[in-house]
N, C-alpha and C positions, 0 to 999 in steps of 0.2 A: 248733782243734787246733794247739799250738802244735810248734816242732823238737823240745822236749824230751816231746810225749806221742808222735812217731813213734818217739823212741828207746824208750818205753816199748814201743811197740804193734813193735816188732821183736826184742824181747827175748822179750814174749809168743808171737811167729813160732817164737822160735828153740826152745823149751821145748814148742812145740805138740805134738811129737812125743812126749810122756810122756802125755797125753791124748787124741788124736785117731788116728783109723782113718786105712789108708790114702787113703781115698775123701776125706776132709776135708782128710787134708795135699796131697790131689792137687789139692783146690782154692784151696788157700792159694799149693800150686806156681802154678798159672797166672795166678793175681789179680798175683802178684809177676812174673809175664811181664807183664802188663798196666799195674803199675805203671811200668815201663821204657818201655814205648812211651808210654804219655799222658803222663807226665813230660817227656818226651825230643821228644813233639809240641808239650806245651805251651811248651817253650823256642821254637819258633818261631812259632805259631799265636797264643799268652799271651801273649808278650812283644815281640813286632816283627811283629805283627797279619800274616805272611804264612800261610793255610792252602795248606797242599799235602796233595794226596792220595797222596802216595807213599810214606807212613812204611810202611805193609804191605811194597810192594816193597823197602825195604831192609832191613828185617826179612828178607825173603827171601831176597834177596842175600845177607844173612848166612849166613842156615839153609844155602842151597843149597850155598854156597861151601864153609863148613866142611865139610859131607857129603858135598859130592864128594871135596873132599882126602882124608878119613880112609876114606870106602866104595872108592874108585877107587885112589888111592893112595899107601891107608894109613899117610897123614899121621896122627901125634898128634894126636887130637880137639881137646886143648886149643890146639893152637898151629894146628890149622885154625880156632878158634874166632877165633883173632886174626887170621887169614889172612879171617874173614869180614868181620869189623868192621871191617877196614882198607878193604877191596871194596865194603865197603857206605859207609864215607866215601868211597871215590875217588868213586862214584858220585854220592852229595850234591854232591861238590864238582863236579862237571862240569858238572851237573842246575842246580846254582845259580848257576856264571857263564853258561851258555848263558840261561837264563828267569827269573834273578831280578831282572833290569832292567826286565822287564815289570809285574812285581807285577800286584796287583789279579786279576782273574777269567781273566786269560789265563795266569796265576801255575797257579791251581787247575786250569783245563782243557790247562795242558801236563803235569802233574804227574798228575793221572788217565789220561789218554795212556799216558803212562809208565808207568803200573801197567798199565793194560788190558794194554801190549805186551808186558811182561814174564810176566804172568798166560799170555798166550796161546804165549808162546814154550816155559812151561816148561809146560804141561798139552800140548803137541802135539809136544815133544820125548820122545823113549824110551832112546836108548842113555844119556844122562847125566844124565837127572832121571826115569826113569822113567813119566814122562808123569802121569796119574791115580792111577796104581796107588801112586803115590809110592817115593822113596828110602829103603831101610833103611841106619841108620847105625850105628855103633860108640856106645856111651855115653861119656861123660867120666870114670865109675868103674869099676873093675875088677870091682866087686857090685855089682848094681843093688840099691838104695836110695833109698825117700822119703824117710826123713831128708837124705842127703847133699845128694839134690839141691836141697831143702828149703832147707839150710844154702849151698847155691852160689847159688841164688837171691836167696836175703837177703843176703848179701854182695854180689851183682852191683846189687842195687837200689840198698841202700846207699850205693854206689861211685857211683851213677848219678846218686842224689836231690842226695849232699855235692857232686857236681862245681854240678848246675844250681842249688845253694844257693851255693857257692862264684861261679858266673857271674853272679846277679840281686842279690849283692850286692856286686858288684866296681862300677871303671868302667866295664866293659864292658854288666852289665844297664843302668847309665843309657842308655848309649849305646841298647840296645836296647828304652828306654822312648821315647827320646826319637822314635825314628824310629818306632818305632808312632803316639806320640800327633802329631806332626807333622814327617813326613819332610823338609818343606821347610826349618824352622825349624831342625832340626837340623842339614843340608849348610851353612845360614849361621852355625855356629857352627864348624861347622869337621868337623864328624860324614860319615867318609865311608859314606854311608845304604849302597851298595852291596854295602862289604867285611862291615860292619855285618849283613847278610839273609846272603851267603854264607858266614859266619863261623856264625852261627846253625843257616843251614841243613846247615852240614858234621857241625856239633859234633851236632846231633838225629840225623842219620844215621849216625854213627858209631854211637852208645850204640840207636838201630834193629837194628842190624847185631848190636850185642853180645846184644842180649836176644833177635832168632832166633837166633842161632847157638848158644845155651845150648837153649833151647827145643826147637831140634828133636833136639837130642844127648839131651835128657829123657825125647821122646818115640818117639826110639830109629827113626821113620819121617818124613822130611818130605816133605808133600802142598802141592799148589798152594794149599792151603786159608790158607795162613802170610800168601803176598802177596797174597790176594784183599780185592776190596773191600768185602766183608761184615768182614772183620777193620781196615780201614780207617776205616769208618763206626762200628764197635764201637770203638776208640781215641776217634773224633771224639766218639761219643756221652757215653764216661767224663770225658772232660776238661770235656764242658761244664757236665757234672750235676756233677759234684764241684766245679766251682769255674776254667774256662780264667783265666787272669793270676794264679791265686795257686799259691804252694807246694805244700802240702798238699790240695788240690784234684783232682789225678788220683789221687790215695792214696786218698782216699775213693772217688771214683769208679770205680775200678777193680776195688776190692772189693765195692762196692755191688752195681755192675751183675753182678759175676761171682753173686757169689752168689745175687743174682732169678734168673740166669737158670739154675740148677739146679733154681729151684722153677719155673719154666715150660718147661721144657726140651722138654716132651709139645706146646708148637706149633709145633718145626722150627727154620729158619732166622727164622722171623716173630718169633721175638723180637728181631731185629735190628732189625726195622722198629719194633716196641714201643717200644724204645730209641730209635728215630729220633725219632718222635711226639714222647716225651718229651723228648727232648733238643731239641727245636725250641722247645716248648711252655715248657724253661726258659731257652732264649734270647730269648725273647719276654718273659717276664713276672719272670725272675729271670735276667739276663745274668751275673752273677757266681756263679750255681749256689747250692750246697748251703752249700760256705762264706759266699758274700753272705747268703744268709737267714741262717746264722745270728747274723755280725756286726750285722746289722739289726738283729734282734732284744735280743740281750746289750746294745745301744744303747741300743735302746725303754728297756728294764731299769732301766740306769744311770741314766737322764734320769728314770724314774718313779720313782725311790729319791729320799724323803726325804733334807736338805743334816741 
């Protein structure tokens, strides 16, 4: 799938609404929530090999930030929305120069820390997040509308996919290939590895930030359920099955797995764990996912094709 079938397969998004029930666009809404976050994991996790588990929690930080402004007060949804985004990068950027010198396994165990804490602060807090019961918020339209939000959606993806299109093929993605594939090799060319991960890991928090903060304005209630790490390991899961290091790789994935998991929905949360399974099972035997098979293949193809 190359840039120009996503423009096709976005244009298809935008028109969905002439053909589909609300139930279908409500899952095309959240896939394109999903799109934002694996996207926006894969700039750091794909391309400068560091995993954090904290993409849910600034997800959160987004949601929560905007919904207090506009529920509490009654901030403009849309400008709490940027008010969230901005909250959710300070946070990456602090998260990143405190623990991103560590890298490696102490990278991921201060970074799930960080979500547990934040998980437990907002489920046992009441007067400003409501605790369990969750935050009712204001919407971003004046009618509620699956079209509109539809349309806010795929504009916000959009915006989201051109930016990390725009990053992996600047100097900057070099930069952030070279310290993936050898961090040392790069600091002796001159690559400072450090600014390098906290630059990465700001810019994925930020665009975190944006896609709760639209998300929970959608669903008009935000619950701990946003920065939990069942929604954490569901990002980790789409990015690997579609494709982690490549473009169009959380795209697929994010629609993929959304949509199995409508038709499994009747075993609970275990389809998280499903997802896990498999997501291990393609990092084991297909590391580059759904996109790597099928480059593989179209390979096989070419090479078997008569000169």
């Amino acid at each position: 799938m190359s840039v120009a079938s996503l423009i096709v397969f976005g244009v298809l998004c935008a028109v969905s609404p002439l053909f589909f029930d609300d139930y279908k666009l409500h899952i095309i809404i959240v896939s394109l929530f999903y799109v934002m976050m694996a996207a926006s994991w894969n700039l750091v996790a794909g391309y400068t090999g560091q995993v954090s588990f904290a993409h849910a929690a600034f997800a959160g930080i987004g949601a929560y930030t905007s919904g207090i402004l506009a529920a509490k007060l009654g901030m403009n949804p849309w400008i709490g929305v940027l008010c969230g985004t901005a909250a959710a990068g300070l946070f990456g950027l602090l998260l990143g120069v405190l623990c991103l010198k560590m890298g490696g396994i102490y990278l991921s165990l201060t970074t799930l820390g960080f979500s547990e804490i934040l998980h437990i602060v907002i489920t046992n807090e009441y007067e400003w997040t409501r605790g369990t019961m969750g935050l009712q918020v204001p919407g971003l339209l004046q009618h509620y509308s699956k079209t509109g939000y539809l349309l806010i959606m795929l504009v916000a993806s959009a915006l989201v996919l051109a930016i990390v299109h725009w990053i992996i093929h600047s100097r900057i993605g070099l930069n952030f290939r070279a310290v993936q594939n050898d961090e040392t090799a790069a600091a002796s060319l001159g690559v400072n590895v450090i600014q390098i991960r906290v630059l990465a890991f700001t810019v994925s928090s930020l665009m975190a930030g944006l896609a709760g903060g639209l998300f929970g304005h959608y669903l008009l209630l935000i619950t701990p359920q946003i920065p939990s790490l069942d929604q954490q390991f569901l990002v980790l899961s789409m990015t690997v099955i579609g494709g982690m290091g490549s473009f169009v790789g959380p795209v697929i994935g994010s629609f993929l797995l959304k949509i199995l998991s409508e038709y499994i929905r009747s075993y609970g949360e275990y389809h998280v764990l499903a997802f896990g399974i498999i997501a291990l099972v393609m990092a084991r035997f297909a590391p580059q996912g759904i996109v790597g098979v099928f480059r593989r293949l179209t390979s096989a193809k070419r090479i078997a094709e008569p000169v």
